[in-house]
C-alpha positions in Angstrom: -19.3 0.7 -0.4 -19.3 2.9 -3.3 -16.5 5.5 -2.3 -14.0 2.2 -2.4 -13.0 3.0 -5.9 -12.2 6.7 -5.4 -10.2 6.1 -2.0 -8.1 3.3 -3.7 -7.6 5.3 -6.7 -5.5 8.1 -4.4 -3.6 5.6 -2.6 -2.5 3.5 -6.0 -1.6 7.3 -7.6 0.0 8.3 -4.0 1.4 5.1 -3.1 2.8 4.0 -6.5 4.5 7.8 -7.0 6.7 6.7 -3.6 7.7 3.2 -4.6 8.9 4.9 -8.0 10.3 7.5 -6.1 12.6 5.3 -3.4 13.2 2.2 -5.9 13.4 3.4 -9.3 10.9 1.7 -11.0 8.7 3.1 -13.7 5.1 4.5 -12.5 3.4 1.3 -14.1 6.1 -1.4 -12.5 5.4 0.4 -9.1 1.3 0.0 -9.9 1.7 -3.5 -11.0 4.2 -4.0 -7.7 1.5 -2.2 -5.5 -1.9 -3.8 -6.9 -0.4 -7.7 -7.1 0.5 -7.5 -3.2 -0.7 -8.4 0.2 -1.0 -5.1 1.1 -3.1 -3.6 -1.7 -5.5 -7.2 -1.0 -5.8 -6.0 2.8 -6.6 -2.2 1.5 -9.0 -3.2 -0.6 -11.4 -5.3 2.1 -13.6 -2.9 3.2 -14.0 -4.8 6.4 -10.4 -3.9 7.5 -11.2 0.1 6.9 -7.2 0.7 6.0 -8.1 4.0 4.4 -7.8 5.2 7.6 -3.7 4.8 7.4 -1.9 7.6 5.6 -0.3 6.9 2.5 3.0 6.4 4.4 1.3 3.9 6.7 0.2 1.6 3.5 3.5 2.1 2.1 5.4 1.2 4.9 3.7 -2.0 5.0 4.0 -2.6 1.5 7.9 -2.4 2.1 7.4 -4.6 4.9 5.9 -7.1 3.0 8.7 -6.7 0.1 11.5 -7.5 3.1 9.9 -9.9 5.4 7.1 -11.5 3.2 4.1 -9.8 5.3 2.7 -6.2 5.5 1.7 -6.9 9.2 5.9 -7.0 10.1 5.6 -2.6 9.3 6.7 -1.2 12.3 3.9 1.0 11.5 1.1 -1.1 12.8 3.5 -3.2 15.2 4.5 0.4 16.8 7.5 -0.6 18.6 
C-alpha cells in the first residue's frame, strides 16, 4: 500500500504534537515514545486499517498502553 507512508507521516506529526502537548516532552522524545510502541506497530499493519481512527482515537490508545500496558484497554475502542 503505497499511501502507508503519507497517512503515518500525519499521525506521527499529529500524534507526537499531543503527547508533547499533555506530557511535556520534547517533539522528538514524543516521536521516539510514539514510534517504539504497541500502538504505532498496530497503526502501521495495513491489515488492521487504523487510519480510519482520528488522531485522538490513536492517541487515546497510546495513553492506554502507557497506563495499562496495552492500547486495546483505550476506552476508545472498548466504548464503554
Amino acid at each position: 500500500m503505497k499511501e502507508l507512508p503519507y497517512i503515518l507521516d500525519y499521525y506521527d506529526r499529529t500524534v507526537s504534537l499531543e503527547i508533547s502537548n499533555k506530557y511535556g516532552y520534547t517533539l522528538m522524545e514524543s516521536l521516539r515514545k510514539f514510534l517504539f510502541s504497541k500502538t504505532y506497530k498496530m497503526l502501521s499493519n495495513p491489515k488492521l486499517e487504523m487510519w480510519e481512527f482520528s488522531p485522538h482515537g490513536i492517541f487515546d490508545m497510546w495513553e492506554a498502553e502507557q497506563i495499562t500496558g496495552n492500547p486495546r484497554n483505550s476506552l476508545y475502542l472498548r466504548r464503554d
